[in-house]
C-alpha positions as CSV (number, residue, x, y, z in Angstrom):
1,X,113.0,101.7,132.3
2,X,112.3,105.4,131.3
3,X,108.8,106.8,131.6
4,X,106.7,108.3,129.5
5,X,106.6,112.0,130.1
6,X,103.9,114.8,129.5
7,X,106.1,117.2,128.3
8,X,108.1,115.1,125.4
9,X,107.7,115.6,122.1
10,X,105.3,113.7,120.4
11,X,107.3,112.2,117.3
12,X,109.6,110.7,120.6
13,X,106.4,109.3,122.2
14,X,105.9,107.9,119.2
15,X,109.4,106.4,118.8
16,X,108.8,105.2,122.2
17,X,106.0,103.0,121.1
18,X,107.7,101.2,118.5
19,X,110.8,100.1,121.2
20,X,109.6,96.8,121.7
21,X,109.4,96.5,117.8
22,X,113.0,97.5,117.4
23,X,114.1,95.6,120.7
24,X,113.0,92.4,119.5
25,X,114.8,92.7,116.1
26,X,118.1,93.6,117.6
27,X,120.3,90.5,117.8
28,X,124.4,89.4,118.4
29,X,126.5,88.9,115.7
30,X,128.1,85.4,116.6
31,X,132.1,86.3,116.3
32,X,134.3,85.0,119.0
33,X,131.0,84.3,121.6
34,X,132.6,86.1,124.1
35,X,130.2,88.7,124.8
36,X,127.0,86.7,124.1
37,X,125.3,84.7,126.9
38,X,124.3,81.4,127.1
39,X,120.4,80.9,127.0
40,X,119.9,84.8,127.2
41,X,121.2,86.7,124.5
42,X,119.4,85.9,120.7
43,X,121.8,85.3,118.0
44,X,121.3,86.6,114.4
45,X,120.9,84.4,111.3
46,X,118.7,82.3,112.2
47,X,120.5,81.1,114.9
48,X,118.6,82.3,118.4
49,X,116.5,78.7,118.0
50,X,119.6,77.3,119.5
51,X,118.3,76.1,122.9
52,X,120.3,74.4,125.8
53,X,118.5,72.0,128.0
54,X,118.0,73.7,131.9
55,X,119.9,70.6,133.5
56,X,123.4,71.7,130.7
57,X,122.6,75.3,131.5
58,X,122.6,75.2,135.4
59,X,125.8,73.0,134.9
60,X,127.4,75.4,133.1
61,X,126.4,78.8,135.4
62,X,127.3,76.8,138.2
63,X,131.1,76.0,136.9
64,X,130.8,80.0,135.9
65,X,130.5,79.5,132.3
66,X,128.1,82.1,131.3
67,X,129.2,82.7,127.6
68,X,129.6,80.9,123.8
69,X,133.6,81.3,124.3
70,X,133.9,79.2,127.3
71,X,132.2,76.3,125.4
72,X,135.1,76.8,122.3
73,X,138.2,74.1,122.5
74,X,140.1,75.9,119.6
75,X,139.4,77.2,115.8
76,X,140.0,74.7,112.6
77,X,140.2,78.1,110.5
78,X,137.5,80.3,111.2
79,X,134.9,77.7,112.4
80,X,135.0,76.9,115.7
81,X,135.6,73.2,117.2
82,X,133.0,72.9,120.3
83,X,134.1,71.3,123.6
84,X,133.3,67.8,124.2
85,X,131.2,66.3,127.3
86,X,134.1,65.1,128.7
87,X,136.1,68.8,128.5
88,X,133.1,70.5,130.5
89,X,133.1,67.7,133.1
90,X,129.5,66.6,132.5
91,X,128.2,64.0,134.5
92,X,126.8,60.4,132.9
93,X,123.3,61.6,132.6
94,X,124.1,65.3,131.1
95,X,126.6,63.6,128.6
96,X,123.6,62.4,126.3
97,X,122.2,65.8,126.7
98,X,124.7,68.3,125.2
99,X,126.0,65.8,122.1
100,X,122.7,66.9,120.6
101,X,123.6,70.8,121.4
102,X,127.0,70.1,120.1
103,X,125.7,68.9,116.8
104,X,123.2,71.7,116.7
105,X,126.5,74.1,116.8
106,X,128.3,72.6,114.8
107,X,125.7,72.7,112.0
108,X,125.1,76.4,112.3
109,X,128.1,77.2,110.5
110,X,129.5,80.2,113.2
111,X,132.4,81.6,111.3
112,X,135.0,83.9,113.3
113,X,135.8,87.3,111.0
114,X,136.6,89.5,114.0
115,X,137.5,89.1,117.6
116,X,134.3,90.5,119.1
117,X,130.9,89.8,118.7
118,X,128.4,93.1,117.8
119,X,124.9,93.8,118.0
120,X,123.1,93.9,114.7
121,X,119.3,95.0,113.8
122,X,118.4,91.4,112.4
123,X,115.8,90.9,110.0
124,X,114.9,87.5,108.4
125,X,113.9,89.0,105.6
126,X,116.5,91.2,104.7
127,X,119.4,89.6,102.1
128,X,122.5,92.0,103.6
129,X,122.2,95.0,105.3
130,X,119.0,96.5,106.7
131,X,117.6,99.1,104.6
132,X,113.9,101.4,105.5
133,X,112.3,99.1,102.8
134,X,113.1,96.1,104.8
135,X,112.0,97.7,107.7
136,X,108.4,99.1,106.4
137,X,107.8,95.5,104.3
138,X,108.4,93.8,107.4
139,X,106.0,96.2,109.2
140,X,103.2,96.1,106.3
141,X,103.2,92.1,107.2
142,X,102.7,92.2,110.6
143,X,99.0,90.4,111.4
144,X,96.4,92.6,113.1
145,X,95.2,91.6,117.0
146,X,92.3,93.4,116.7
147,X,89.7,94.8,114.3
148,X,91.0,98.5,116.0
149,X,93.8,97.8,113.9
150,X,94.0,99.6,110.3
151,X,93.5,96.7,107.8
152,X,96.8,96.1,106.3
153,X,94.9,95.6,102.7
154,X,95.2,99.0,102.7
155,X,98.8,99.5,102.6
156,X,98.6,97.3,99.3
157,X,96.5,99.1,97.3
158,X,99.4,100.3,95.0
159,X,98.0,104.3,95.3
160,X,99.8,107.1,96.1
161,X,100.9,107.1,99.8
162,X,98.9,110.4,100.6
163,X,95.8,108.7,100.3
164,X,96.9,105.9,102.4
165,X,98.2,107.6,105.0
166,X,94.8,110.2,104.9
167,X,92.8,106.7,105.0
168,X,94.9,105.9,108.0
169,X,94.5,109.2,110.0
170,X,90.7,109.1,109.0
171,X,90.8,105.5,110.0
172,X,91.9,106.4,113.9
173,X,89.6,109.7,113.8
174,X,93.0,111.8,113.3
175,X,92.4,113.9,110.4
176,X,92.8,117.1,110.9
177,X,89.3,119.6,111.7
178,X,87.5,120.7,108.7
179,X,88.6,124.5,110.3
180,X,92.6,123.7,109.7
181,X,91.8,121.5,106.6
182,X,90.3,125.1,105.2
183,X,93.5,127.0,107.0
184,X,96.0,124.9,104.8
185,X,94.4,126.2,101.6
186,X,92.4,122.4,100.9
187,X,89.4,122.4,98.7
188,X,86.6,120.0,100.1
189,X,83.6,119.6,99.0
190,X,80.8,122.3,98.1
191,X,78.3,121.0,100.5
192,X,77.4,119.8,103.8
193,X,77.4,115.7,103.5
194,X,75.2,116.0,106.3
195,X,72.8,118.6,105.8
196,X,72.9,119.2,102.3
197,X,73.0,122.6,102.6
């Protein structure tokens, strides 16, 4: 892991911050399975709920299968036909385990266009490819932890996004001082709100 250092640049800093945001969107593109791992790697479209029991996944690490392809008999077109119990050499007890698993697979509808499997930036609510719109919708919805957190109401006021993003700097005491406000040619207001004078 890379550390944060004094001397960055602060737009990177800021990058920085949003990693884990980024990370956690960033998911295989099921192809030939062959670069995914079983039980580790998410897969996109939906299909990262796909969970194998420990008992099947011990099995498997311990025979060296560590990837989708290894659990592929053969291809009926693109879709792929999953091994049986009996092809992995599962024991009585693990057999009514993975018929479940195998079913699961089978529903999800994996379709082989390529031979290898990609990463992709996966979002669920994005119809094709991900675009900034998707990306700052699916930001906008994200649920404040904490009242320190700038009310999302705000970014759905429908006005003009300087005003937002001024009530946003304001919000986390950001704004710039009243001294470079007056340097950038802005017109405030006549008086002091706080004296009057």
């Amino acid at each position: 892991m890379v550390s944060f250092g004094e001397d960055w640049s602060k737009i990177w800093l800021s990058f920085r911050k949003l990693e884990q945001y980024f990370l956690k969107n960033l998911k295989w593109c099921f192809q030939s399975g062959s670069r995914i791992l079983i039980g580790l790697d998410p897969i996109s479209s939906g299909h990262e709920c796909i969970s194998i029991p420990e008992r099947i996944l011990f099995f498997l690490h311990c025979k060296g299968i560590f990837t989708w392809d290894k659990l592929i008999a053969g291809y009926h077109g693109p879709l792929p036909i999953w091994k049986m119990a009996n092809d992995l050499g599962l024991s009585q007890s693990l057999k009514c385990l993975w018929t479940p698993v195998r079913n699961i697979l089978r529903s999800c509808g994996f379709l082989r266009s390529s031979p290898h499997d990609y990463l992709a930036w996966d979002l669920p609510t994005a119809n094709f490819q991900v675009c900034v719109k998707d990306i700052y919708a699916d930001m906008i919805s994200l649920k404040p932890v904490h009242s320190s957190i700038f009310p999302i109401a705000f970014w759905k006021l429908g006005c003009s996004p300087k005003l937002i993003y001024f009530s946003w700097l304001v919000f986390y005491n950001k704004n710039l001082s009243w001294e470079n406000l007056m340097k950038r040619q802005w017109h405030g207001p006549s008086r002091c709100l706080m004296c009057e004078s």
